[in-house]
BALOBA-1460 file (C-alpha; in Angstrom, 3 decimals):
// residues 259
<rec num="1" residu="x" x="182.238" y="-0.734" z="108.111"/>
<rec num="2" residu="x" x="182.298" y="2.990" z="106.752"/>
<rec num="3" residu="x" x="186.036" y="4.301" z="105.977"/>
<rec num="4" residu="x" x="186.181" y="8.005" z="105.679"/>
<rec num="5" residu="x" x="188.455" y="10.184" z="103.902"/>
<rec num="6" residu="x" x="190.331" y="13.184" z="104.588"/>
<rec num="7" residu="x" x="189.342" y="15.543" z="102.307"/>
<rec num="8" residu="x" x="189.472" y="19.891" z="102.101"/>
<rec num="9" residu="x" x="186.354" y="22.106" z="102.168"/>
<rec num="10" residu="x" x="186.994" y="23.769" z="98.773"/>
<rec num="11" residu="x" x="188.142" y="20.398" z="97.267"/>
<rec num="12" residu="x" x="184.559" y="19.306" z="98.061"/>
<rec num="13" residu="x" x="182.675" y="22.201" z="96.649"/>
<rec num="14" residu="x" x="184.173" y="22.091" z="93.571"/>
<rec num="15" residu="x" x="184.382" y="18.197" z="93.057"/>
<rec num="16" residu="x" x="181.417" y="17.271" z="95.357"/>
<rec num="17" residu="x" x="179.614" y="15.539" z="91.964"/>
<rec num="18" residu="x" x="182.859" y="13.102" z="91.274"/>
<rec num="19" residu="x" x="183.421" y="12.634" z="94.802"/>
<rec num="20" residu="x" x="179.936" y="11.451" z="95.114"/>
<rec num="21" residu="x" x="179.970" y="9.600" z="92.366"/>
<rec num="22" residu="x" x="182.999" y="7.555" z="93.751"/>
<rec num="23" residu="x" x="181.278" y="6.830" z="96.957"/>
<rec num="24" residu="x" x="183.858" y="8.422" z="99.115"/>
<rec num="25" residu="x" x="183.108" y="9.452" z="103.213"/>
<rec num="26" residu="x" x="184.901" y="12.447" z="103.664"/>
<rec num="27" residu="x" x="186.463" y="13.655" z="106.571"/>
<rec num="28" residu="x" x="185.794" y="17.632" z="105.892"/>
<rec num="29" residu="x" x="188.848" y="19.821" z="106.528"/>
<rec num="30" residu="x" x="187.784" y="23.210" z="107.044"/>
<rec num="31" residu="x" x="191.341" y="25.645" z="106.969"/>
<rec num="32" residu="x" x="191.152" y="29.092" z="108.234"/>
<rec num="33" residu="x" x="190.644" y="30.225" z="104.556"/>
<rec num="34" residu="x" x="187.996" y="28.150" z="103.880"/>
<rec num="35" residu="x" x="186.310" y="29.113" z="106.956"/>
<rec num="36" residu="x" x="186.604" y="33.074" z="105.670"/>
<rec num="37" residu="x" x="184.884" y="32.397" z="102.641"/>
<rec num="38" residu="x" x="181.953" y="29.518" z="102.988"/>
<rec num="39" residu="x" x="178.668" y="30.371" z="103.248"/>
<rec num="40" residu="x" x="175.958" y="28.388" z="105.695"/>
<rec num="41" residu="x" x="173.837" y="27.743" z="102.054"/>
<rec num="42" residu="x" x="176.852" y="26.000" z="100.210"/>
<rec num="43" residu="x" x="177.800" y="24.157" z="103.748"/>
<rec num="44" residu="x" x="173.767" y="22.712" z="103.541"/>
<rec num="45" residu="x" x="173.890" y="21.875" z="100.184"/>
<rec num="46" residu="x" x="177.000" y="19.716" z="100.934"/>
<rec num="47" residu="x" x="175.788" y="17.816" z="103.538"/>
<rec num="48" residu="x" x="172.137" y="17.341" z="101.764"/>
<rec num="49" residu="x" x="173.778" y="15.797" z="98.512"/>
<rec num="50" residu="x" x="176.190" y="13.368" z="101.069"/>
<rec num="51" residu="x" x="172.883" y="12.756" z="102.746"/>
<rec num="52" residu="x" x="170.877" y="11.726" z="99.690"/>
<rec num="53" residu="x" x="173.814" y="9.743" z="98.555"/>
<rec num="54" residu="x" x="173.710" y="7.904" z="101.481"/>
<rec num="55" residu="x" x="177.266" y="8.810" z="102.530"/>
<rec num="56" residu="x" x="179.111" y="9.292" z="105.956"/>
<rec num="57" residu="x" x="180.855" y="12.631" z="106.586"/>
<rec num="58" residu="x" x="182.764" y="13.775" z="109.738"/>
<rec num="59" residu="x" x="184.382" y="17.410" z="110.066"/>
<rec num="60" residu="x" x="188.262" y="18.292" z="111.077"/>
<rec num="61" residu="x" x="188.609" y="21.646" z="112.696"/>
<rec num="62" residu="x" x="191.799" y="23.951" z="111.800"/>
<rec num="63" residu="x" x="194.682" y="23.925" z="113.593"/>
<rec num="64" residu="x" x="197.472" y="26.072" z="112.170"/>
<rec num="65" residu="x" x="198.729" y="28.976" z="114.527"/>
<rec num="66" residu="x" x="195.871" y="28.076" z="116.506"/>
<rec num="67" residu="x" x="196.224" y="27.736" z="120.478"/>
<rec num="68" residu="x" x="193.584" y="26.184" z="122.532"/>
<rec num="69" residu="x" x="195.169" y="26.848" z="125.709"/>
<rec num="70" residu="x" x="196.757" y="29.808" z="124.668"/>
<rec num="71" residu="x" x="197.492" y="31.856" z="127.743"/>
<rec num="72" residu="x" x="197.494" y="35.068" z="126.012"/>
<rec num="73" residu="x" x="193.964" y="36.111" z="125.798"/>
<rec num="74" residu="x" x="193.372" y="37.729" z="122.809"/>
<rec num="75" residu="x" x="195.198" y="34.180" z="121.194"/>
<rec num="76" residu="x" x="192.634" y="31.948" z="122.658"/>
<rec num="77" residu="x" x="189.717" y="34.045" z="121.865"/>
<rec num="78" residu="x" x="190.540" y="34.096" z="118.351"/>
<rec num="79" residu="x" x="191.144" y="30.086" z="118.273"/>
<rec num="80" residu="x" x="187.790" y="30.034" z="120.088"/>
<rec num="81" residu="x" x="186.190" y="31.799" z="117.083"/>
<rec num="82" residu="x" x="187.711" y="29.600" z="114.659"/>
<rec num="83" residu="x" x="186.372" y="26.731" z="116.690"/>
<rec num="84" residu="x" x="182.786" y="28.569" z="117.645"/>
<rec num="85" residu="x" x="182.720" y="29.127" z="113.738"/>
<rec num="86" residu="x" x="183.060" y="25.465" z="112.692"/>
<rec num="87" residu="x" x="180.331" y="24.137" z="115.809"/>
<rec num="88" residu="x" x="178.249" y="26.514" z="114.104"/>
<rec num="89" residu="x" x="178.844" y="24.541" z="110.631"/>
<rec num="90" residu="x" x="178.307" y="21.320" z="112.307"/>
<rec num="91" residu="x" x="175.130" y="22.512" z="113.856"/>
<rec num="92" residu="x" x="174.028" y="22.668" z="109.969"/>
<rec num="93" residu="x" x="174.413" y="19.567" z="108.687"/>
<rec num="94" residu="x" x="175.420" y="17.331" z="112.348"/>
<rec num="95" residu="x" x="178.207" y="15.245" z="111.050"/>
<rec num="96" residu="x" x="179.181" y="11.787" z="113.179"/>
<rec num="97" residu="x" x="182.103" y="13.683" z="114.980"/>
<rec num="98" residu="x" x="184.447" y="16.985" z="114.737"/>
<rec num="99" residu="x" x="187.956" y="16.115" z="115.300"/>
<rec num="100" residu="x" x="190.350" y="19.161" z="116.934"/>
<rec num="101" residu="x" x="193.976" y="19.489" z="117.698"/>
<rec num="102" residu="x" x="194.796" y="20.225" z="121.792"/>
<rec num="103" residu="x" x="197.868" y="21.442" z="120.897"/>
<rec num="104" residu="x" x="199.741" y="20.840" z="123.892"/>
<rec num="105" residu="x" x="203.774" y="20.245" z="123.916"/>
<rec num="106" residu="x" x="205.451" y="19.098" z="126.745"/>
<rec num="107" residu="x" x="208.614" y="21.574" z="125.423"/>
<rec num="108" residu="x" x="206.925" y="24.596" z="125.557"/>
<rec num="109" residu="x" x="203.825" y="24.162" z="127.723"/>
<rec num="110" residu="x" x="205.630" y="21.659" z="130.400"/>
<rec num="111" residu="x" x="207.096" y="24.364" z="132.632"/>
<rec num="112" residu="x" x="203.870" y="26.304" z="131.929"/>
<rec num="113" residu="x" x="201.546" y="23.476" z="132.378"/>
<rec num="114" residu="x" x="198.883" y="24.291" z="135.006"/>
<rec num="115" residu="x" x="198.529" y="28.062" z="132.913"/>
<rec num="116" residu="x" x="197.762" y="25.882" z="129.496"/>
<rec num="117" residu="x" x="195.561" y="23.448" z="131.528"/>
<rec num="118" residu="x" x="193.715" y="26.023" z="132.865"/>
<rec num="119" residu="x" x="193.443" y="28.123" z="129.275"/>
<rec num="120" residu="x" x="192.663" y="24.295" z="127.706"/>
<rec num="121" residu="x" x="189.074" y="23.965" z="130.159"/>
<rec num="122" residu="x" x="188.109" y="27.472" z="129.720"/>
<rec num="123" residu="x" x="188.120" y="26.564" z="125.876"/>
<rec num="124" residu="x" x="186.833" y="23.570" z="125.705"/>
<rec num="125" residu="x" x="184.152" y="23.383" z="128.399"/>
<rec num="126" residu="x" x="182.240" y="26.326" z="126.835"/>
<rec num="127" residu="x" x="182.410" y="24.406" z="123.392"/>
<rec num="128" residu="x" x="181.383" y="21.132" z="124.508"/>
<rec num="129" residu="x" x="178.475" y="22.682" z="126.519"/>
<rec num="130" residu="x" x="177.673" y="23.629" z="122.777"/>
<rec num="131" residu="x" x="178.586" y="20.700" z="121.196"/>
<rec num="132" residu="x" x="175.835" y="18.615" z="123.918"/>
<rec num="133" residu="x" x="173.277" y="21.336" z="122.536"/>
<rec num="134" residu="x" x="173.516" y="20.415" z="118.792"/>
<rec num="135" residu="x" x="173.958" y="16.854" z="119.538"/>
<rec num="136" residu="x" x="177.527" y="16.576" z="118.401"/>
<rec num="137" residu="x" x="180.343" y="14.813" z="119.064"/>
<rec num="138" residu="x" x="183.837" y="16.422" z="119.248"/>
<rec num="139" residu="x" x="187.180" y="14.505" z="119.252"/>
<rec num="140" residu="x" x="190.631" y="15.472" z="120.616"/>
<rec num="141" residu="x" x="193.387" y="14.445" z="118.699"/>
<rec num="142" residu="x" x="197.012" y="13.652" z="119.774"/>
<rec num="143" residu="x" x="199.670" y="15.639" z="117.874"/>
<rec num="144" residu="x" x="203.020" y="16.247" z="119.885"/>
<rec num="145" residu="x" x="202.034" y="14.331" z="122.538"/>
<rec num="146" residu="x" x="204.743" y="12.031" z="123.760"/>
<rec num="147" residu="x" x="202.102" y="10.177" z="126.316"/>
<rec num="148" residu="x" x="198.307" y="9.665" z="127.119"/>
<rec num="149" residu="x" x="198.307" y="11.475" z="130.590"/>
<rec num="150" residu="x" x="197.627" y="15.175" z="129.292"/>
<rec num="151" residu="x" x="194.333" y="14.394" z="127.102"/>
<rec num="152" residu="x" x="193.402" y="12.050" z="129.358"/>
<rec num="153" residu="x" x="193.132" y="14.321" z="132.588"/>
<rec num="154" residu="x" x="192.181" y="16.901" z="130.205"/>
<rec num="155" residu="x" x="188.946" y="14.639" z="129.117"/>
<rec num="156" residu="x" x="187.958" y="13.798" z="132.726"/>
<rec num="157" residu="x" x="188.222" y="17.310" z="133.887"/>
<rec num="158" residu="x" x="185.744" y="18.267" z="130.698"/>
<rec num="159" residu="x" x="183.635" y="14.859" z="131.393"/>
<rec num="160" residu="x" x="181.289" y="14.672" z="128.977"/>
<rec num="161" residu="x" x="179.728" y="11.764" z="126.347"/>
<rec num="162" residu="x" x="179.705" y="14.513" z="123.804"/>
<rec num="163" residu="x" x="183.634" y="14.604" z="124.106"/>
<rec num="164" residu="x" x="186.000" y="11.674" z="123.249"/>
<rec num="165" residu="x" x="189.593" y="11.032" z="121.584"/>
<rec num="166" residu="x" x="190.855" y="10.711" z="118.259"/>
<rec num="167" residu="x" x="193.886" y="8.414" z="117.944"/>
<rec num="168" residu="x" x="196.133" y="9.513" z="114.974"/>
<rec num="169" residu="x" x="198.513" y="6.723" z="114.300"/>
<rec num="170" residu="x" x="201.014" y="9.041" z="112.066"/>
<rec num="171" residu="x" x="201.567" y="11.171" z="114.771"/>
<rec num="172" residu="x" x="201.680" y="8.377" z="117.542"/>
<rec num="173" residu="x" x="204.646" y="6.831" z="115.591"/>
<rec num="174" residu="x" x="206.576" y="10.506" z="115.217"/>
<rec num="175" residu="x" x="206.404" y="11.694" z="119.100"/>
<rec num="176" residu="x" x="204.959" y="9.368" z="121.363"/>
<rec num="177" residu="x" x="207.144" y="7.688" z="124.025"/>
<rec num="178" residu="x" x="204.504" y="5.251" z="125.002"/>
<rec num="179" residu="x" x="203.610" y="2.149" z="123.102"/>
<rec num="180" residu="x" x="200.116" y="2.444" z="121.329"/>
<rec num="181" residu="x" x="198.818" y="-0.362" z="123.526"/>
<rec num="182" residu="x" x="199.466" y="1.839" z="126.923"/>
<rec num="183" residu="x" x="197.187" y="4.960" z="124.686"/>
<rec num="184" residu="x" x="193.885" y="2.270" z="123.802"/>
<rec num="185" residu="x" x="194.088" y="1.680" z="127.697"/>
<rec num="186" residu="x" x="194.585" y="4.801" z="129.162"/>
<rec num="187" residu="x" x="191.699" y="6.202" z="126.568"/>
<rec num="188" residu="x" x="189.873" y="3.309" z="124.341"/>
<rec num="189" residu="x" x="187.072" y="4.025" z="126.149"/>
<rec num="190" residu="x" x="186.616" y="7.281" z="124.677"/>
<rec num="191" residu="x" x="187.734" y="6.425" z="121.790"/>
<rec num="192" residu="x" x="185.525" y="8.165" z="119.061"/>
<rec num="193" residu="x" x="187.495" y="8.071" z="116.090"/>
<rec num="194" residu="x" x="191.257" y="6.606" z="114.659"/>
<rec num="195" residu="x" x="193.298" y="8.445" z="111.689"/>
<rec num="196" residu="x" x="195.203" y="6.071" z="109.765"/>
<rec num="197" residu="x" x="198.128" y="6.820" z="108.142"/>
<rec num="198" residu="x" x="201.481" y="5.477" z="108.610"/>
<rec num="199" residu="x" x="205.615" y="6.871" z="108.082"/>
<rec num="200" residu="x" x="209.393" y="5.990" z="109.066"/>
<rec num="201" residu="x" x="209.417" y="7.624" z="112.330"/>
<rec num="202" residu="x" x="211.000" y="10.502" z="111.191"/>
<rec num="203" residu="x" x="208.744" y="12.775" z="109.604"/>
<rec num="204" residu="x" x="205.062" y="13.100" z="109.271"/>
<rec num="205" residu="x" x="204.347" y="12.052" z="105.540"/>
<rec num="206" residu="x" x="201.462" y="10.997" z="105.866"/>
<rec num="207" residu="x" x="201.964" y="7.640" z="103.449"/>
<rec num="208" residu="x" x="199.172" y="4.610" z="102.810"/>
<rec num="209" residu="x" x="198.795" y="2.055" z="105.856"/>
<rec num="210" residu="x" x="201.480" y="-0.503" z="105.818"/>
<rec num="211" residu="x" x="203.970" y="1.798" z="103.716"/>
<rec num="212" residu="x" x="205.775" y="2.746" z="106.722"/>
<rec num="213" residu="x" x="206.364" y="1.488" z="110.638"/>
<rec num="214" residu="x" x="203.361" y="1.047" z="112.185"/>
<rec num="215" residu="x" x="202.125" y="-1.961" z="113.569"/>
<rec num="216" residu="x" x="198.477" y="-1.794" z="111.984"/>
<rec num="217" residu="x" x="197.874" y="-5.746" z="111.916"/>
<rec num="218" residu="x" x="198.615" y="-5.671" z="115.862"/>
<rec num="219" residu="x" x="196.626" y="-2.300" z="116.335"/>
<rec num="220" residu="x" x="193.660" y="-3.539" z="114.568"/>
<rec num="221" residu="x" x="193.558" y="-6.882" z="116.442"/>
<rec num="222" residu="x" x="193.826" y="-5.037" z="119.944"/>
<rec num="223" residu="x" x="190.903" y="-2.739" z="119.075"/>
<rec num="224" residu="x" x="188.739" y="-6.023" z="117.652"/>
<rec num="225" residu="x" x="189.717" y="-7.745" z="121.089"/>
<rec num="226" residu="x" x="188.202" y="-4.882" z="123.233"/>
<rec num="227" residu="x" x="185.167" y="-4.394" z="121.062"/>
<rec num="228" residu="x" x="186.377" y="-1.468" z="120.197"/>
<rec num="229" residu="x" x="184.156" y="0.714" z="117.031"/>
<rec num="230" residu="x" x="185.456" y="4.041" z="116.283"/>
<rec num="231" residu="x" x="185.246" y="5.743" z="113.082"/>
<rec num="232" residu="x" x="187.950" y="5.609" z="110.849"/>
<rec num="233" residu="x" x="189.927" y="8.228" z="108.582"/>
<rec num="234" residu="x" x="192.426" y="7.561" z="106.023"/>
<rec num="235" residu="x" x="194.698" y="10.643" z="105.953"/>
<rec num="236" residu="x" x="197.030" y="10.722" z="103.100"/>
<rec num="237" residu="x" x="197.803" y="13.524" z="101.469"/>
<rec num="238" residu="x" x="198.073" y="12.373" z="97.914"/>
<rec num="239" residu="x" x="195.107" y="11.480" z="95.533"/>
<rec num="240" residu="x" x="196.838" y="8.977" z="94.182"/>
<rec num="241" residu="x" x="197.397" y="6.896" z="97.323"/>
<rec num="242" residu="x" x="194.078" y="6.687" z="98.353"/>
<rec num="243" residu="x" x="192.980" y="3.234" z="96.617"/>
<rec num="244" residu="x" x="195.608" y="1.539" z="98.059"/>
<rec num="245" residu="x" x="194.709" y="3.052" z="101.006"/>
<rec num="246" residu="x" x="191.699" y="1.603" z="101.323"/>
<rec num="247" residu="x" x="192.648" y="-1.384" z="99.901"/>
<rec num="248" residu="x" x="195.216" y="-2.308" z="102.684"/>
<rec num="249" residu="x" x="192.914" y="-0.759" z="105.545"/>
<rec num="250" residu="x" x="189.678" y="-3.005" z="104.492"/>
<rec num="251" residu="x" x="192.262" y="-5.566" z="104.500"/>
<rec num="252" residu="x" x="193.329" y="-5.021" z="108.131"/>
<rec num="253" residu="x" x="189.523" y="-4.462" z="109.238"/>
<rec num="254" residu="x" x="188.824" y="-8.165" z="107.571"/>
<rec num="255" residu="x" x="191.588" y="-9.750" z="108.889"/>
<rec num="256" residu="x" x="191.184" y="-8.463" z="112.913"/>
<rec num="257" residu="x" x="187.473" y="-10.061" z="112.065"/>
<rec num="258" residu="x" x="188.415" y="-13.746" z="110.598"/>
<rec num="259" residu="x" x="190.829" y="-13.964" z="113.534"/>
Protein backbone atom coordinates (compact mmCIF):
# COMPACT_ATOMS: atom_id res chain seq x y z
CA UNK A 1 0.00 0.00 0.00
CA UNK A 2 1.79 3.35 -1.13
CA UNK A 3 1.15 6.40 1.44
CA UNK A 4 1.95 9.70 -0.08
CA UNK A 5 2.95 12.84 1.40
CA UNK A 6 2.04 16.32 1.11
CA UNK A 7 4.88 18.04 0.23
CA UNK A 8 5.71 21.88 -1.64
CA UNK A 9 7.29 22.24 -5.10
CA UNK A 10 10.34 24.25 -3.92
CA UNK A 11 10.67 22.01 -0.78
CA UNK A 12 11.27 19.23 -3.34
CA UNK A 13 13.78 20.91 -5.54
CA UNK A 14 15.90 21.78 -3.00
CA UNK A 15 15.64 18.56 -0.76
CA UNK A 16 14.66 16.11 -3.59
CA UNK A 17 18.17 13.97 -2.66
CA UNK A 18 17.05 13.52 1.28
CA UNK A 19 13.58 13.14 0.38
CA UNK A 20 14.56 10.36 -1.85
CA UNK A 21 16.71 8.98 0.26
CA UNK A 22 13.88 8.61 2.93
CA UNK A 23 11.61 6.89 0.56
CA UNK A 24 8.86 9.39 0.83
CA UNK A 25 5.67 9.61 -2.03
CA UNK A 26 5.00 13.05 -2.28
CA UNK A 27 1.94 14.66 -2.94
CA UNK A 28 3.47 17.82 -5.04
CA UNK A 29 1.99 21.18 -4.02
CA UNK A 30 2.51 23.55 -6.67
CA UNK A 31 1.50 27.42 -5.08
CA UNK A 32 1.00 30.22 -7.42
CA UNK A 33 4.68 31.22 -6.73
CA UNK A 34 6.05 28.16 -7.47
CA UNK A 35 4.15 27.93 -10.56
CA UNK A 36 5.82 31.60 -11.66
CA UNK A 37 9.13 30.38 -11.32
CA UNK A 38 9.57 26.41 -12.34
CA UNK A 39 10.84 25.50 -15.37
CA UNK A 40 9.45 22.26 -17.57
CA UNK A 41 13.49 20.92 -17.28
CA UNK A 42 13.61 21.04 -13.35
CA UNK A 43 9.75 19.66 -13.30
CA UNK A 44 11.37 16.42 -15.60
CA UNK A 45 14.20 16.01 -13.64
CA UNK A 46 11.89 15.63 -10.57
CA UNK A 47 9.75 13.19 -11.73
CA UNK A 48 12.78 11.10 -13.51
CA UNK A 49 14.76 10.82 -10.10
CA UNK A 50 11.08 9.72 -8.23
CA UNK A 51 10.85 7.43 -11.20
CA UNK A 52 14.25 5.77 -10.90
CA UNK A 53 13.74 5.59 -7.22
CA UNK A 54 10.86 3.73 -7.71
CA UNK A 55 8.59 6.20 -5.88
CA UNK A 56 4.84 7.28 -6.20
CA UNK A 57 4.09 10.99 -6.74
CA UNK A 58 0.66 12.69 -7.20
CA UNK A 59 0.28 16.62 -7.84
CA UNK A 60 -2.09 19.23 -5.74
CA UNK A 61 -3.15 22.18 -7.78
CA UNK A 62 -3.29 25.83 -6.04
CA UNK A 63 -6.10 27.10 -4.62
CA UNK A 64 -5.63 30.45 -2.88
CA UNK A 65 -7.80 33.41 -4.33
CA UNK A 66 -8.53 31.07 -6.95
CA UNK A 67 -12.29 30.66 -8.26
CA UNK A 68 -13.29 27.85 -10.44
CA UNK A 69 -16.68 28.98 -10.94
CA UNK A 70 -15.93 32.40 -10.68
CA UNK A 71 -18.66 34.31 -12.43
CA UNK A 72 -16.60 37.22 -13.20
CA UNK A 73 -14.78 36.39 -16.30
CA UNK A 74 -11.59 37.71 -16.21
CA UNK A 75 -11.47 35.67 -12.42
CA UNK A 76 -12.08 32.36 -13.96
CA UNK A 77 -9.83 32.78 -16.83
CA UNK A 78 -7.01 33.50 -14.69
CA UNK A 79 -7.84 30.33 -12.29
CA UNK A 80 -8.08 28.49 -15.62
CA UNK A 81 -4.44 29.45 -16.36
CA UNK A 82 -3.25 28.48 -13.10
CA UNK A 83 -4.98 25.18 -13.65
CA UNK A 84 -4.06 24.92 -17.67
CA UNK A 85 -0.44 25.66 -16.28
CA UNK A 86 -0.23 22.74 -13.82
CA UNK A 87 -2.11 20.00 -16.64
CA UNK A 88 0.67 21.15 -18.61
CA UNK A 89 3.21 20.00 -15.70
CA UNK A 90 1.42 16.82 -15.31
CA UNK A 91 1.54 16.16 -18.98
CA UNK A 92 5.50 16.04 -18.19
CA UNK A 93 5.99 13.64 -15.87
CA UNK A 94 1.93 11.94 -15.64
CA UNK A 95 1.61 11.61 -11.95
CA UNK A 96 -1.26 8.94 -10.50
CA UNK A 97 -3.78 11.90 -9.96
CA UNK A 98 -4.00 15.94 -9.63
CA UNK A 99 -6.10 16.88 -6.79
CA UNK A 100 -8.06 20.58 -7.12
CA UNK A 101 -10.20 22.61 -4.84
CA UNK A 102 -14.09 23.35 -6.36
CA UNK A 103 -14.36 25.99 -4.20
CA UNK A 104 -17.92 26.18 -3.80
CA UNK A 105 -19.70 27.66 -0.45
CA UNK A 106 -23.12 27.29 0.14
CA UNK A 107 -22.84 31.10 1.95
CA UNK A 108 -21.78 32.87 -0.83
CA UNK A 109 -22.51 30.80 -3.94
CA UNK A 110 -26.05 29.33 -2.54
CA UNK A 111 -28.22 32.23 -3.69
CA UNK A 112 -25.95 32.36 -6.76
CA UNK A 113 -25.84 28.73 -7.39
CA UNK A 114 -26.96 27.92 -10.96
CA UNK A 115 -24.33 31.16 -12.11
CA UNK A 116 -21.31 29.15 -10.16
CA UNK A 117 -22.61 25.80 -11.57
CA UNK A 118 -22.63 27.01 -14.79
CA UNK A 119 -18.96 28.96 -14.42
CA UNK A 120 -17.85 25.38 -12.51
CA UNK A 121 -18.61 23.13 -16.17
CA UNK A 122 -17.25 25.72 -18.38
CA UNK A 123 -13.96 25.22 -16.26
CA UNK A 124 -13.76 22.01 -15.74
CA UNK A 125 -15.09 20.32 -18.88
CA UNK A 126 -12.42 22.03 -21.05
CA UNK A 127 -9.72 20.71 -18.50
CA UNK A 128 -10.82 17.28 -18.22
CA UNK A 129 -11.17 17.03 -22.06
CA UNK A 130 -7.33 17.73 -21.48
CA UNK A 131 -6.76 15.77 -18.70
CA UNK A 132 -8.40 12.40 -21.00
CA UNK A 133 -5.66 13.58 -23.64
CA UNK A 134 -2.56 13.18 -21.38
CA UNK A 135 -3.98 10.27 -19.68
CA UNK A 136 -4.48 11.88 -16.32
CA UNK A 137 -6.53 11.70 -13.63
CA UNK A 138 -7.88 14.81 -11.81
CA UNK A 139 -9.58 14.81 -8.35
CA UNK A 140 -12.07 17.26 -6.77
CA UNK A 141 -11.66 17.88 -3.34
CA UNK A 142 -14.25 18.91 -0.66
CA UNK A 143 -13.33 22.09 1.25
CA UNK A 144 -16.42 24.13 2.64
CA UNK A 145 -18.70 21.79 1.64
CA UNK A 146 -21.29 21.05 4.26
CA UNK A 147 -22.78 17.95 2.00
CA UNK A 148 -22.01 15.56 -1.00
CA UNK A 149 -24.83 16.87 -3.38
CA UNK A 150 -22.79 19.83 -5.09
CA UNK A 151 -19.59 17.68 -6.27
CA UNK A 152 -21.60 15.03 -6.86
CA UNK A 153 -24.02 16.62 -9.56
CA UNK A 154 -21.08 18.56 -10.46
CA UNK A 155 -19.12 15.08 -11.38
CA UNK A 156 -22.08 13.59 -13.32
CA UNK A 157 -22.67 16.67 -15.29
CA UNK A 158 -18.63 16.51 -16.24
CA UNK A 159 -18.93 12.46 -16.54
CA UNK A 160 -15.82 11.32 -17.18
CA UNK A 161 -13.29 8.22 -15.84
CA UNK A 162 -10.56 10.78 -16.05
CA UNK A 163 -12.44 12.78 -13.23
CA UNK A 164 -13.12 11.48 -9.65
CA UNK A 165 -13.22 12.83 -5.88
CA UNK A 166 -10.82 13.43 -3.30
CA UNK A 167 -12.16 12.97 0.24
CA UNK A 168 -10.25 15.25 2.73
CA UNK A 169 -11.08 14.07 6.17
CA UNK A 170 -9.75 17.48 7.96
CA UNK A 171 -12.06 19.39 6.18
CA UNK A 172 -15.03 16.83 6.38
CA UNK A 173 -14.76 17.11 10.23
CA UNK A 174 -14.64 21.27 10.13
CA UNK A 175 -17.85 21.93 7.73
CA UNK A 176 -19.66 19.03 6.74
CA UNK A 177 -23.22 18.46 8.04
CA UNK A 178 -23.39 14.97 6.75
CA UNK A 179 -21.82 11.99 8.38
CA UNK A 180 -18.73 10.64 6.35
CA UNK A 181 -20.62 7.41 5.73
CA UNK A 182 -23.57 9.38 3.69
CA UNK A 183 -20.12 11.12 1.45
CA UNK A 184 -18.40 7.22 0.59
CA UNK A 185 -22.07 6.52 -0.68
CA UNK A 186 -23.08 9.36 -2.43
CA UNK A 187 -19.34 9.33 -4.16
CA UNK A 188 -17.05 6.08 -3.20
CA UNK A 189 -17.40 5.18 -6.47
CA UNK A 190 -15.37 7.88 -7.72
CA UNK A 191 -13.38 7.91 -5.20
CA UNK A 192 -9.74 8.52 -6.51
CA UNK A 193 -7.91 9.64 -3.66
CA UNK A 194 -8.42 10.34 0.53
CA UNK A 195 -6.31 13.16 2.51
CA UNK A 196 -5.76 12.20 5.94
CA UNK A 197 -5.39 14.41 8.53
CA UNK A 198 -7.42 14.88 11.52
CA UNK A 199 -8.43 18.18 14.24
CA UNK A 200 -11.02 19.21 17.11
CA UNK A 201 -13.69 20.40 14.93
CA UNK A 202 -12.86 23.76 15.27
CA UNK A 203 -10.14 24.72 13.16
CA UNK A 204 -8.26 23.20 10.34
CA UNK A 205 -4.79 22.22 11.93
CA UNK A 206 -4.06 19.85 10.08
CA UNK A 207 -2.64 17.37 13.12
CA UNK A 208 -1.40 13.41 12.71
CA UNK A 209 -4.39 10.79 12.30
CA UNK A 210 -5.88 9.91 15.58
CA UNK A 211 -4.65 13.29 17.31
CA UNK A 212 -7.94 14.79 16.92
CA UNK A 213 -11.90 13.70 16.25
CA UNK A 214 -12.11 11.72 13.49
CA UNK A 215 -13.32 8.40 13.37
CA UNK A 216 -10.36 6.85 11.20
CA UNK A 217 -10.69 3.14 12.65
CA UNK A 218 -14.52 3.28 11.45
CA UNK A 219 -13.58 5.17 8.12
CA UNK A 220 -10.97 2.76 7.22
CA UNK A 221 -13.14 -0.32 7.91
CA UNK A 222 -16.09 1.15 5.70
CA UNK A 223 -13.73 1.75 2.76
CA UNK A 224 -12.09 -2.06 3.29
CA UNK A 225 -15.85 -3.32 3.35
CA UNK A 226 -16.68 -1.75 -0.10
CA UNK A 227 -13.40 -2.67 -1.70
CA UNK A 228 -12.66 0.52 -1.79
CA UNK A 229 -8.55 1.55 -3.13
CA UNK A 230 -7.88 5.12 -3.39
CA UNK A 231 -4.66 6.73 -2.96
CA UNK A 232 -3.80 8.12 0.15
CA UNK A 233 -2.16 11.53 1.41
CA UNK A 234 -1.01 12.38 4.75
CA UNK A 235 -1.40 16.18 5.05
CA UNK A 236 0.21 17.62 8.04
CA UNK A 237 1.80 20.55 8.02
CA UNK A 238 4.69 19.95 10.33
CA UNK A 239 7.90 17.88 9.53
CA UNK A 240 8.00 16.67 12.63
CA UNK A 241 4.62 14.92 12.67
CA UNK A 242 5.03 13.01 9.79
CA UNK A 243 6.49 9.61 11.35
CA UNK A 244 3.84 9.34 13.53
CA UNK A 245 1.81 9.99 10.83
CA UNK A 246 2.54 7.22 9.08
CA UNK A 247 2.94 5.21 11.85
CA UNK A 248 -0.76 5.48 13.03
CA UNK A 249 -2.13 5.46 9.28
CA UNK A 250 -0.20 1.99 8.34
CA UNK A 251 -1.69 1.06 11.53
CA UNK A 252 -5.30 1.79 10.49
CA UNK A 253 -4.63 0.30 6.84
CA UNK A 254 -3.44 -3.12 8.79
CA UNK A 255 -6.02 -3.22 11.08
CA UNK A 256 -9.25 -2.60 8.39
CA UNK A 257 -7.21 -5.77 6.69
CA UNK A 258 -6.88 -8.38 9.81
CA UNK A 259 -10.54 -7.59 10.46
Amino acid sequence: MIIHITAPYDMLIQRHDEIIGRGVNPEIYFSSTALDTCQDADVRRLGDAFKKAGLSYTFHAPFMDLAPGGVDSKIRRATQERLEHVLHLAGLIRPKAVVLHPEYEEWRHGEAFDLWFQGSLEMWIPLVKEAEKLGVTLALENVFDEGPEVLKKLLEKINSPRCGFCFDTGHWLIFSRKRWEEWIEALGSRLVEVHLHDNMGKKDQHLPPGDGKFDFTGFFRLLWAQHLSPLYTIEVHEEEDLPRSLEAVRGYIEGMKGE
